[in-house]
SEDO-81547 format. One record per residue (C-alpha): x, y negated, z; residue number from 0. Coordinates in Angstrom, 1 decimal, always signed. Layout:
N
<pt><u>X</u><v>Y</v><w>Z</w><num>NUM</num></pt>
...
END
This chain:
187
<pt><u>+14.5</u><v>+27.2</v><w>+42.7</w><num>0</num></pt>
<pt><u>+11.3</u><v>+29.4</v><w>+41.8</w><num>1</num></pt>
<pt><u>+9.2</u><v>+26.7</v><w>+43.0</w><num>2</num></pt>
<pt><u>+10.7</u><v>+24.3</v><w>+40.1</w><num>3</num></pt>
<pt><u>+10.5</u><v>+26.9</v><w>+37.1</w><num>4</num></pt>
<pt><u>+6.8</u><v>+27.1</v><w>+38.3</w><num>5</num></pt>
<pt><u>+6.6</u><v>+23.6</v><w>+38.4</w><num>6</num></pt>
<pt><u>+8.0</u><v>+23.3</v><w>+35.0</w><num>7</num></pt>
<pt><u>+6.0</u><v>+26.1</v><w>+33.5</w><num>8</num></pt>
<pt><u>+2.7</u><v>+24.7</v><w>+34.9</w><num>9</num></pt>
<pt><u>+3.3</u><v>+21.4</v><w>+33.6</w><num>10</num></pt>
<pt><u>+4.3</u><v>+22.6</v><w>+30.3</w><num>11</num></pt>
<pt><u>+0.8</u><v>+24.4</v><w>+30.2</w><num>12</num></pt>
<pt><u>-1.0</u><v>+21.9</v><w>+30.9</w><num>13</num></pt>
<pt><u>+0.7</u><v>+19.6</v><w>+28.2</w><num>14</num></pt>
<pt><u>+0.0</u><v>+22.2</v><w>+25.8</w><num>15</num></pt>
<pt><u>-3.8</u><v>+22.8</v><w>+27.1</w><num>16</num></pt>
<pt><u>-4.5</u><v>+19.3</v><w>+27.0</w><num>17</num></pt>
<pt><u>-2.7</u><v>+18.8</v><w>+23.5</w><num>18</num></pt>
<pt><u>+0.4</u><v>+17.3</v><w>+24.2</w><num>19</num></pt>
<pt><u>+3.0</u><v>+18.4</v><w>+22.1</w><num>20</num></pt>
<pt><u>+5.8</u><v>+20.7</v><w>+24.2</w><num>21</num></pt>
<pt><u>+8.3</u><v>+21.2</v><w>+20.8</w><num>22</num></pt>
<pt><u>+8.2</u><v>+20.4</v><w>+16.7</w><num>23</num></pt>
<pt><u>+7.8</u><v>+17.3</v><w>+15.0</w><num>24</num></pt>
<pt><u>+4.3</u><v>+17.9</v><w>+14.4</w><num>25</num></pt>
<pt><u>+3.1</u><v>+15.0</v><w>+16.2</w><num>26</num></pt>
<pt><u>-0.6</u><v>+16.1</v><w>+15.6</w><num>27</num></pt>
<pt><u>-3.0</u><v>+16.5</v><w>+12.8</w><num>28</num></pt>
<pt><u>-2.5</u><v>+12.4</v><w>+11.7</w><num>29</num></pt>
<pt><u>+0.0</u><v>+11.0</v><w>+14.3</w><num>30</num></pt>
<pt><u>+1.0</u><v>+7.4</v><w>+13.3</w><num>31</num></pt>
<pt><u>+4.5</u><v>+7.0</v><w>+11.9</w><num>32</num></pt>
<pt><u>+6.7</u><v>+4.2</v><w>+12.9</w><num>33</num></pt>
<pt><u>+5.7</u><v>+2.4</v><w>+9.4</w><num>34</num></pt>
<pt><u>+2.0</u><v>+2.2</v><w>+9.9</w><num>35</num></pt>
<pt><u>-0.3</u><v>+2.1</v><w>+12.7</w><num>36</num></pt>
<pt><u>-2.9</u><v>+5.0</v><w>+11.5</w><num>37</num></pt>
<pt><u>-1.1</u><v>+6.6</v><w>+8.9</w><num>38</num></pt>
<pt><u>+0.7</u><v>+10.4</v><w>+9.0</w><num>39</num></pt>
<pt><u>+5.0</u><v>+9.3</v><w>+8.7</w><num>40</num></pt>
<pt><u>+4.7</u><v>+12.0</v><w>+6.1</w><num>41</num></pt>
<pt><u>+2.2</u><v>+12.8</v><w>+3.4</w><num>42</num></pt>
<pt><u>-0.4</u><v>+15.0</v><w>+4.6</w><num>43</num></pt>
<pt><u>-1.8</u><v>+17.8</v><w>+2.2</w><num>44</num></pt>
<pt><u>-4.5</u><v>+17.0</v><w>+0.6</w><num>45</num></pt>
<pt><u>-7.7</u><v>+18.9</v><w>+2.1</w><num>46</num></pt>
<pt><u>-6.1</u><v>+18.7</v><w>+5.8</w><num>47</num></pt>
<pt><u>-7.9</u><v>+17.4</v><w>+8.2</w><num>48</num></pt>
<pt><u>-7.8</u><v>+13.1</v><w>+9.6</w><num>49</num></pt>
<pt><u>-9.5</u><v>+11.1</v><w>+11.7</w><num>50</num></pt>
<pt><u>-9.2</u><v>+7.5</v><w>+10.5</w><num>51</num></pt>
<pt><u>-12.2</u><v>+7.7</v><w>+8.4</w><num>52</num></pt>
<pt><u>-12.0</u><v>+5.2</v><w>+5.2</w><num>53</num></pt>
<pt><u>-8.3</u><v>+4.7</v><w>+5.7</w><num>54</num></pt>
<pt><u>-5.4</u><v>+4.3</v><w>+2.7</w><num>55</num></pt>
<pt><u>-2.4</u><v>+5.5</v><w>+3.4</w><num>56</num></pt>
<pt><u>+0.6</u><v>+5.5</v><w>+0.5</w><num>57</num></pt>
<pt><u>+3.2</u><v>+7.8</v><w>-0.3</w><num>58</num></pt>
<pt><u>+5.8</u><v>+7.2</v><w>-2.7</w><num>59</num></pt>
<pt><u>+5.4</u><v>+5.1</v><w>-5.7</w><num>60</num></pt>
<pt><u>+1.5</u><v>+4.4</v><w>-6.1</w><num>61</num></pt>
<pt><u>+0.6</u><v>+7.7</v><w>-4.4</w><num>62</num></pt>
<pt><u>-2.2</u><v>+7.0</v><w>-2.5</w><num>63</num></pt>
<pt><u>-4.5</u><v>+9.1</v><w>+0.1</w><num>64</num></pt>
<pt><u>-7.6</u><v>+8.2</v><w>+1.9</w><num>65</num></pt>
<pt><u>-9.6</u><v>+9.9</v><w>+4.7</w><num>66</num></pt>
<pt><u>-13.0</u><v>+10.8</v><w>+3.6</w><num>67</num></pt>
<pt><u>-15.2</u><v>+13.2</v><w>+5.3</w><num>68</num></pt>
<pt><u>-12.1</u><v>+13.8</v><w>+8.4</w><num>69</num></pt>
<pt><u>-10.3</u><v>+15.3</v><w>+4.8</w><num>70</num></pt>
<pt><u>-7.0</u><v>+13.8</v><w>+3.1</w><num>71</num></pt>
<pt><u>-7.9</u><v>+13.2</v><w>-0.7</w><num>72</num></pt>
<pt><u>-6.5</u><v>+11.4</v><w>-3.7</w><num>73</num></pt>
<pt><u>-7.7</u><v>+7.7</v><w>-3.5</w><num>74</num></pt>
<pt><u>-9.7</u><v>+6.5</v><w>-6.2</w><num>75</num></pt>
<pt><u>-8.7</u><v>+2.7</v><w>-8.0</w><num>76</num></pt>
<pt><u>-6.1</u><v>+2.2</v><w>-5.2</w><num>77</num></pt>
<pt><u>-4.2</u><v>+0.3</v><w>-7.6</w><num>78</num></pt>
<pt><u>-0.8</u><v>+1.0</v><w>-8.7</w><num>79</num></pt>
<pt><u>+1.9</u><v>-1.3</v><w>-7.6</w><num>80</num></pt>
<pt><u>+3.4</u><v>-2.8</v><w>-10.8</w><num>81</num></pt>
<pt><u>+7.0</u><v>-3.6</v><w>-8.9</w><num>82</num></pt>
<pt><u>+7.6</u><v>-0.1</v><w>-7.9</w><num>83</num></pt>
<pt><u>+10.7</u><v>+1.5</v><w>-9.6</w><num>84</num></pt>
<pt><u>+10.0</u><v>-1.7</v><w>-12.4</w><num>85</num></pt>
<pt><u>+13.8</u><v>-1.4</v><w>-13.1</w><num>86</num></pt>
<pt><u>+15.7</u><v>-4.5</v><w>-14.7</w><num>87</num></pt>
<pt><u>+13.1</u><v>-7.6</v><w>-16.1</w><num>88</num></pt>
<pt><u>+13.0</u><v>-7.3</v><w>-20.6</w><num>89</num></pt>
<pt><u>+15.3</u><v>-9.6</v><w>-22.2</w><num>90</num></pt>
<pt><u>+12.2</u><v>-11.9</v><w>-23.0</w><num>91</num></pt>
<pt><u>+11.3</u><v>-12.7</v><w>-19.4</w><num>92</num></pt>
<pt><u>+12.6</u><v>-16.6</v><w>-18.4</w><num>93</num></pt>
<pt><u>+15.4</u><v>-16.5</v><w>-16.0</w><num>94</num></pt>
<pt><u>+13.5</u><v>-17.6</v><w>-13.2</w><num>95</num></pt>
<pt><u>+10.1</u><v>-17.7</v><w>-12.0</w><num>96</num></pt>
<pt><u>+10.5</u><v>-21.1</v><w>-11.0</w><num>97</num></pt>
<pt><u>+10.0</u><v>-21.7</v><w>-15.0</w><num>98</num></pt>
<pt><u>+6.3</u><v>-20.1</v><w>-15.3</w><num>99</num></pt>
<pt><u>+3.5</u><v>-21.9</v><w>-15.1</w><num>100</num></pt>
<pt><u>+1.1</u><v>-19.6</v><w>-13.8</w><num>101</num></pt>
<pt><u>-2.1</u><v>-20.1</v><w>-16.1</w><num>102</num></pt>
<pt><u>-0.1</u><v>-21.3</v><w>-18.5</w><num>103</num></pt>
<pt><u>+0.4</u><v>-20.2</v><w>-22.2</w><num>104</num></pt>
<pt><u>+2.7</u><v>-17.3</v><w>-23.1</w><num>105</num></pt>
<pt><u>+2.7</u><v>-15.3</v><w>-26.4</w><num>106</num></pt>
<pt><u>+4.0</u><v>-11.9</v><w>-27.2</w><num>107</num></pt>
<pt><u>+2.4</u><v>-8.2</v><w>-26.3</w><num>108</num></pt>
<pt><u>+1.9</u><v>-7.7</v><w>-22.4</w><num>109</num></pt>
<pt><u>+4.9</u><v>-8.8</v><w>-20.1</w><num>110</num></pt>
<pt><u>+6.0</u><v>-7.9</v><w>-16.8</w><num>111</num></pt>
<pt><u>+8.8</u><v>-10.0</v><w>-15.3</w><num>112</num></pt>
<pt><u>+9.4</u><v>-9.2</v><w>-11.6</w><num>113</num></pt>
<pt><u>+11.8</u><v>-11.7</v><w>-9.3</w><num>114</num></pt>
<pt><u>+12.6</u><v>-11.4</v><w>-5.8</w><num>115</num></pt>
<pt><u>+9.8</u><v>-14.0</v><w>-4.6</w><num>116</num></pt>
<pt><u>+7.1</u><v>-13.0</v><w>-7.5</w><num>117</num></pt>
<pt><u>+6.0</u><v>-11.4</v><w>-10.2</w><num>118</num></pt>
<pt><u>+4.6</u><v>-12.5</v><w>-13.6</w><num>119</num></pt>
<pt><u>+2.6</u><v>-11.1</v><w>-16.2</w><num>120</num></pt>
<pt><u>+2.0</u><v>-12.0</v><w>-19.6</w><num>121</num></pt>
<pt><u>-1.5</u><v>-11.1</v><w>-20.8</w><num>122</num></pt>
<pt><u>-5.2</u><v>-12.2</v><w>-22.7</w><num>123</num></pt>
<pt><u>-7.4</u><v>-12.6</v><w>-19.9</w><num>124</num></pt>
<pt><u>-10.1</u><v>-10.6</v><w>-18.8</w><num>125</num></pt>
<pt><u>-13.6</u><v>-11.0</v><w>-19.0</w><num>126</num></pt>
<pt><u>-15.2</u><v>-13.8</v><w>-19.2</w><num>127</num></pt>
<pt><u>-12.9</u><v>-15.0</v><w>-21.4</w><num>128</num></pt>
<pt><u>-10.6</u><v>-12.0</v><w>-22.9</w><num>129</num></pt>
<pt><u>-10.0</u><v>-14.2</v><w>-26.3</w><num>130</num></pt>
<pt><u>-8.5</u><v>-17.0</v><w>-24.7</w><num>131</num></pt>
<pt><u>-5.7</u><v>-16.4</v><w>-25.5</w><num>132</num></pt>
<pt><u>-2.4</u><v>-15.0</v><w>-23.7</w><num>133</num></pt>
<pt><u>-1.4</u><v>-16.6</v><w>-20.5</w><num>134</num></pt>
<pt><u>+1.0</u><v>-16.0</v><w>-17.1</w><num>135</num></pt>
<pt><u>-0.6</u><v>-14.8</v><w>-13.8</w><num>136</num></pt>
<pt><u>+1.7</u><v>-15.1</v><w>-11.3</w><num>137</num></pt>
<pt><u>+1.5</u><v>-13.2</v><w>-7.8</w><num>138</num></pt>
<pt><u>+1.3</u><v>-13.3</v><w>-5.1</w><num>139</num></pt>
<pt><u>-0.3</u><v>-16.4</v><w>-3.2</w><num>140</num></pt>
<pt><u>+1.9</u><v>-18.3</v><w>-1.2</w><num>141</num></pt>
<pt><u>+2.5</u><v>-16.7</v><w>+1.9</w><num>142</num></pt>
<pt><u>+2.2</u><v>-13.0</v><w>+1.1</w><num>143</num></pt>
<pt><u>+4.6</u><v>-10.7</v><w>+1.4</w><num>144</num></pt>
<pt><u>+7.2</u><v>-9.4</v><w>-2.1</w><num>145</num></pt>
<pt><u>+7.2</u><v>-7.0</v><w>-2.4</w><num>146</num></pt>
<pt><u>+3.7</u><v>-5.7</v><w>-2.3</w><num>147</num></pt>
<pt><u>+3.5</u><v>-3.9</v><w>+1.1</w><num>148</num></pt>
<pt><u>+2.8</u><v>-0.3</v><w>+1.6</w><num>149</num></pt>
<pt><u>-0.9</u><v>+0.9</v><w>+1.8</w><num>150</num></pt>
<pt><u>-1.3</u><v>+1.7</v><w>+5.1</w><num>151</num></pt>
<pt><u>+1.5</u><v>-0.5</v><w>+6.5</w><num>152</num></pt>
<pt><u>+0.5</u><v>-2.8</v><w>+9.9</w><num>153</num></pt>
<pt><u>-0.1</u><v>-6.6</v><w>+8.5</w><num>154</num></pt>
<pt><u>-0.8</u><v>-9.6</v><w>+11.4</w><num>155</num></pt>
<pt><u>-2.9</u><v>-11.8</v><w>+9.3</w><num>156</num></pt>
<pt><u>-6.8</u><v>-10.4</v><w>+9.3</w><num>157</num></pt>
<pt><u>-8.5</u><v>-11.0</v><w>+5.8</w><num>158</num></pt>
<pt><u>-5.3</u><v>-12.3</v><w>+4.4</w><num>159</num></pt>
<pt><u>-5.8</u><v>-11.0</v><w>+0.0</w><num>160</num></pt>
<pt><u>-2.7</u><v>-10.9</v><w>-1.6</w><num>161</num></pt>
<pt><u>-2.8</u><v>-10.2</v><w>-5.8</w><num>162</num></pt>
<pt><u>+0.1</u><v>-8.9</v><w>-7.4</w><num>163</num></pt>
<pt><u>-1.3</u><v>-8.3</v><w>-11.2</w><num>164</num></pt>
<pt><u>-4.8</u><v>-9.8</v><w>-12.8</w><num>165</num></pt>
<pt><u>-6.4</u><v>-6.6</v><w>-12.3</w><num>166</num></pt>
<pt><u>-6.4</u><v>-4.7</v><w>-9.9</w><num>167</num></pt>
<pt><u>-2.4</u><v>-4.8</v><w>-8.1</w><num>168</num></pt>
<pt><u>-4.3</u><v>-6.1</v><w>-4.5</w><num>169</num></pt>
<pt><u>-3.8</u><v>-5.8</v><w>-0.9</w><num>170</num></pt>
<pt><u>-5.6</u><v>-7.4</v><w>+1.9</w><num>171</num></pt>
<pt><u>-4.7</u><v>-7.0</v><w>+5.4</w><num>172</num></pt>
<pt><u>-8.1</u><v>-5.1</v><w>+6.9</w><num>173</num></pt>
<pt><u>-7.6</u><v>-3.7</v><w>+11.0</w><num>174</num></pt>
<pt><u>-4.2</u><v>-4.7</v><w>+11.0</w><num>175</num></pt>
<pt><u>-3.2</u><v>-2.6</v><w>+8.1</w><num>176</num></pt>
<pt><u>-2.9</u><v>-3.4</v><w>+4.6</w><num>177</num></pt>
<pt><u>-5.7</u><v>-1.9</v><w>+2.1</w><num>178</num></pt>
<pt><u>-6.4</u><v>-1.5</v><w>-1.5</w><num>179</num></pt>
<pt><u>-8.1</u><v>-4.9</v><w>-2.6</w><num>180</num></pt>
<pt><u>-10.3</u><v>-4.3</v><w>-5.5</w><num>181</num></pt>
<pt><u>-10.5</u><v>-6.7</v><w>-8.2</w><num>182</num></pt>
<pt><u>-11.9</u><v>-7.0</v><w>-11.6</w><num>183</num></pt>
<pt><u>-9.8</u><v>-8.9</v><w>-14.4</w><num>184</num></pt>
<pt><u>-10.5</u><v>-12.4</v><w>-14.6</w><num>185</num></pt>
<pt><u>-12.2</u><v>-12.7</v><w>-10.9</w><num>186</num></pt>
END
């Protein structure tokens, strides 16, 4: 019997020596979480240490953090995703999305209708043509998931870009996890 409690002790030494976790739910400095590959399951602090240099990792509604210098910071132009907590669509949106025309004509201030396969804005273009006039873009391409995935989360399809508003509402699955997409209005 003394022989297994020193079996047990010198096993749960060497765990802990070699940084295995004995107890807690600690899981490390940056353990993965079941929803992503290389991100923390919950928000780090911001300051505290990572090692998946460059990464983008989101918490919450738009809140994103990304390893830079082995540190957790706020991201920088991550985007903001435009269907998070978007509540019901205004009364001026069509029923359906079916009814856009993406590219096509639309008048009234900036519009935001959201629908389970989609989402469509109403808005004057960007550069290099801002007074063209309003028109719909519609989001995403074919293909990509709705709604916009979390920063951060695993993805299968390498290089895959996915736009979700005309400027700047992109993802693009980079490593096999999805990243901040940066891109201008009317690119």
């Amino acid at each position: 019997m003394a022989e297994m409690r020193l079996a047990v002790v010198t096993l749960t030494l060497l765990a802990s020596a070699c940084g295995g976790v004995v107890s807690g739910d600690d899981g490390g400095v940056d353990a993965p979480g079941p929803w992503s590959p290389v991100c923390p399951e919950a928000e780090p602090s911001q300051g505290s240490s990572c090692s998946h240099e460059g990464i983008n990792c989101e918490y919450g509604c738009s809140d994103v953090l990304v390893c830079s210098s082995g540190m957790w910071a706020g991201a920088t132009n991550a985007g903001q995703d435009i269907t998070c907590d978007a509540g019901p669509n205004p009364s001026a949106c069509p029923s359906s999305l079916a009814s856009i025309q993406s590219g096509g004509a639309c008048t009234g201030d900036v519009l935001l209708c959201i629908y389970t396969s989609g989402v469509c804005e109403c808005s004057a273009p960007g550069d290099p043509t801002p007074d063209a006039g309003d028109s719909w873009f519609c989001g995403p391409e074919p293909g990509c998931p709705m709604p916009r995935p979390r920063i951060g989360s695993a993805c299968t399809s390498p290089n895959e870009k996915c736009d979700y508003a005309p400027c700047g509402d992109s993802v693009a699955c980079q490593s096999g996890v999805w990243q901040p997409a940066f891109v201008g209005c009317g690119a």
